[in-house]
N, C-alpha and C positions, 0 to 999 in steps of 0.2 A: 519450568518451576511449577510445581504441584501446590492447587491450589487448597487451604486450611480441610474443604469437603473431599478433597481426594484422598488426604491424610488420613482423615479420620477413616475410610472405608478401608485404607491399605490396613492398616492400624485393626478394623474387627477383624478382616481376612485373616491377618498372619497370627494376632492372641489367642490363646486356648481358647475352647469355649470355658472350661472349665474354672479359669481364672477372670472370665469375664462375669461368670455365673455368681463366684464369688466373691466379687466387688459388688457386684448388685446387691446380693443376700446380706450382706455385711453391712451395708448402707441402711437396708430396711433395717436391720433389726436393731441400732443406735434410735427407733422411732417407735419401739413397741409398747409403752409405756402410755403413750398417746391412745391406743389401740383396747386397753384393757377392756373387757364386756364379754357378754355372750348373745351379743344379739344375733351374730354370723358366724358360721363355722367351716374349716376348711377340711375338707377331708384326706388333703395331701399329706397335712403335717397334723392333724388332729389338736388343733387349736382354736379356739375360741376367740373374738374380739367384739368391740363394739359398732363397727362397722370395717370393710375392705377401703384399701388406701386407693388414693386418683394414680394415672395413668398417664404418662406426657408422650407423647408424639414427636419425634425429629424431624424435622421438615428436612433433612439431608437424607434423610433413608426413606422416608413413606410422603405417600400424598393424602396430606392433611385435610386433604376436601372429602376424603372417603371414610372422617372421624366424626362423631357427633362430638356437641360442642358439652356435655357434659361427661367427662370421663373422671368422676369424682369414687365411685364407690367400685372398683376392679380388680385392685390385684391385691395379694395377703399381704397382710404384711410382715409375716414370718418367711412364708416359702417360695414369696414371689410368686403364684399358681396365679397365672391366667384363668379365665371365667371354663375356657374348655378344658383346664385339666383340670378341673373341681367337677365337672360331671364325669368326666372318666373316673377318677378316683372314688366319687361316690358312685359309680356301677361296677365297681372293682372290690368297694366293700361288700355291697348288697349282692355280688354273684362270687365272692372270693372262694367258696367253697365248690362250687362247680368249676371254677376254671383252674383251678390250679392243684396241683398234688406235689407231693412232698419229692419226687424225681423231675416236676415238669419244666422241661427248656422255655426260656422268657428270651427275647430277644427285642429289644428298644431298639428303637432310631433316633440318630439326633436327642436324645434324652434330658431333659428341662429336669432341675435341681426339684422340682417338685413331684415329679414322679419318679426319680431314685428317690426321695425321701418316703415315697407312701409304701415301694419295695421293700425297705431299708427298714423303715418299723414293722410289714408284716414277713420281716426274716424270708423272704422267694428270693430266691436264687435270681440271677439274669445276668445277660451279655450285655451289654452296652457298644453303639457302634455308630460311626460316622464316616462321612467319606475322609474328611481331612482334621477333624479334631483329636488329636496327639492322645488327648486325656481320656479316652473312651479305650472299651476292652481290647475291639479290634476296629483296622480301617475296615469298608467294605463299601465296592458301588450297588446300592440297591437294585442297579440295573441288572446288574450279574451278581449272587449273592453265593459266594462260597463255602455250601454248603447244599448235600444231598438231599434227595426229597424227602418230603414228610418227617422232617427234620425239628420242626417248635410246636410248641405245645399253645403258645400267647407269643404274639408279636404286635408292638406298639408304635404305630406309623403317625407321628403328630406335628401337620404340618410339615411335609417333608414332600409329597407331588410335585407340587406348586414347582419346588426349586428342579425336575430332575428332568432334564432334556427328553426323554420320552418314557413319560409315566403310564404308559399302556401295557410296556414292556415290565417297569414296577410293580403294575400288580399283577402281570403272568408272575414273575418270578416269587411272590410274597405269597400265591395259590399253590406254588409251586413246593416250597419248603413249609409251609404249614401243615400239621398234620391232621386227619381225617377228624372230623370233630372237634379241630382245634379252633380258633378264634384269632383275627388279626381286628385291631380298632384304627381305623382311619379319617384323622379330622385335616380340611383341607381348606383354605382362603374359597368361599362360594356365597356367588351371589342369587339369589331365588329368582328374580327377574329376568336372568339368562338362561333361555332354555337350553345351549350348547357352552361346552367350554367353549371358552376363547382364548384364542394365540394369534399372536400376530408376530411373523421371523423379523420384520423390517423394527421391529421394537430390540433395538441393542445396545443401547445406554441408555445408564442407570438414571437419567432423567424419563426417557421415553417410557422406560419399562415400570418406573412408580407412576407415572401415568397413565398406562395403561392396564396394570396388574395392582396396582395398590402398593407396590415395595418393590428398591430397586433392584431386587435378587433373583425375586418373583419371576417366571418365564409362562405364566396364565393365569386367567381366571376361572374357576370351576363354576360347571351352570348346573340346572337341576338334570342333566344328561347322566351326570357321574353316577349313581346308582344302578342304572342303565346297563355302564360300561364296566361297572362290578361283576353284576349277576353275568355278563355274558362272559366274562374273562371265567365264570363256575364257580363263584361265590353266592350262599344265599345270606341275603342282607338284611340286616334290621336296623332301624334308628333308634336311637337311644334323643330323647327329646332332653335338651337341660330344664325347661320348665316345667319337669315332674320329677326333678330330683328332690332331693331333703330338700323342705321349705326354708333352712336357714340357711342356704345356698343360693337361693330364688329370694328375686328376679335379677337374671344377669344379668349385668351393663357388659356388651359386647363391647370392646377395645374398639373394632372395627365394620365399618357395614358390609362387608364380606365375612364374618368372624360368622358362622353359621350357628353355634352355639350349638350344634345336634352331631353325634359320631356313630362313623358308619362301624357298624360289627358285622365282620365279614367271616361265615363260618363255612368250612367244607367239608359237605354232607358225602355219606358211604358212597355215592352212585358217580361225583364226579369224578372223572377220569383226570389225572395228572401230568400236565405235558411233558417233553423229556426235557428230562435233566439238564443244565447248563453246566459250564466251566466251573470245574469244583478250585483252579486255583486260587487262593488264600492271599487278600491283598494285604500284607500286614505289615506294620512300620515297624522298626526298630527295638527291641524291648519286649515286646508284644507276641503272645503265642501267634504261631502257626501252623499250628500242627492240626486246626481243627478240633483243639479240646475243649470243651464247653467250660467255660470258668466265667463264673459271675463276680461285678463288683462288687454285690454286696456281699460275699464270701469273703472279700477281701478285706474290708473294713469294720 
């Protein structure tokens, strides 16, 4: 007999994301009215409030001891945009002209209703992609990413490491299809105190592993080693700090004492050499091109 918390995890596994995304977003916005102001601004959905809404914690999925105990001012209450896609999206306005051109391939991971909404108003193109969410453009394991090299122009990795059996291999492969002077941004669960990642194999249920990772999905914690482990995979890296973004963004109340609040911009320069190619075949579900044609959802909608 499965107990009510077992339920509930089969229950996120098997629903879209997509339909989870919009029970949430659906929820907040019966509350925006509360929200009226311009003291804070979101630069996902280009909205205005009086302040960011609180943040609850599930003690069945995360360990609550790694939350401060005020999580009052965090998430929009339009687009749902956690504190890190508010600094991406505000470095995405304030560089949108350098990164992107009217033919350039975008390719999301795991993609948060708040950054298809910042795509989706500035009309770019982009694939959307997950390993097992239905609702997205194409499946695909980040480990293997089917597709030839030098292949995206902007690739959006957020939160997406943490979960992937060997993320070392993730970022050859994201150097790998990015193209020369292109840009991939990568925000990951990291705590500054750990100067290596941490993993631990003997951590394999969803208790152990919110206890040891912060969330029972989690398979590590990132230490200040990761940048390290960029620039060697042939990435030259910059941080993007959220406490010098727009001021009515700042200061962000991180959800979590891993939530680093800073995203790595990982760009590759003429001189790095490209490893070979992986397996170009196309892991694709049902419905879903396969043919490797680049088609964006916000093309579609």
């Amino acid at each position: 007999m499965k107990t009510v918390k077992q339920l509930k995890r089969l229950a996120a596994g098997l629903i879209p994301k997509r339909i989870l995304r919009g029970y949430k977003h659906s929820r907040y916005h019966r509350n925006l009215k509360a929200f009226r102001g311009e003291s804070v601004y979101c630069p996902c959905c280009g909205k205005t409030f009086s302040g960011f809404d609180g943040h609850k914690v599930d003690g069945d999925y995360a360990d609550i001891s790694m939350y401060p105990a005020d999580l009052s001012n965090v998430v929009c209450p339009y687009c749902v945009s956690m504190p890190r896609h508010r600094i991406l999206c505000d470095y995405l306005d304030r560089n949108k002209e350098l990164l992107f051109q009217k033919d350039s391939k975008v390719l999301i991971f795991a993609p948060a209703y708040s950054i298809h909404l910042w795509f989706r108003r500035n009309k770019i193109r982009f694939l959307s992609t997950d390993l097992n969410d239905r609702s997205v453009d194409i499946n695909m394991d980040i480990q293997k990413i089917p597709y030839s090299d030098n292949e995206f122009d902007f690739i959006s990795c957020d939160h997406v490491l943490e979960h992937v059996p060997d993320y070392q291999l993730a970022i050859s492969e994201l150097f790998r299809v990015i193209k020369k002077k292109g840009a991939v941004e990568i925000t990951v669960p990291l705590l500054t105190e750990l100067e290596e990642t941490y993993e631990d194999e003997a951590a394999t249920s969803y208790s152990d592993r919110a206890k040891a990772f912060g969330q029972f999905d989690h398979l590590r914690m990132f230490g200040r080693d990761l940048k390290g482990k960029l620039e060697k995979a042939g990435f030259d890296v910059d941080l993007v700090d959220g406490d010098k973004c727009d001021e009515r963004i700042v200061p962000l109340t991180a959800p979590a004492l891993f939530d680093y609040n800073k995203i790595f911009i990982c760009k590759k320069l003429d001189n790095n050499p490209c490893p070979k190619a992986g397996d170009s075949r196309v892991l694709a579900h049902p419905g879903k091109p396969s043919d490797g044609i680049y088609r964006g959802k916000a093309e579609q909608q």
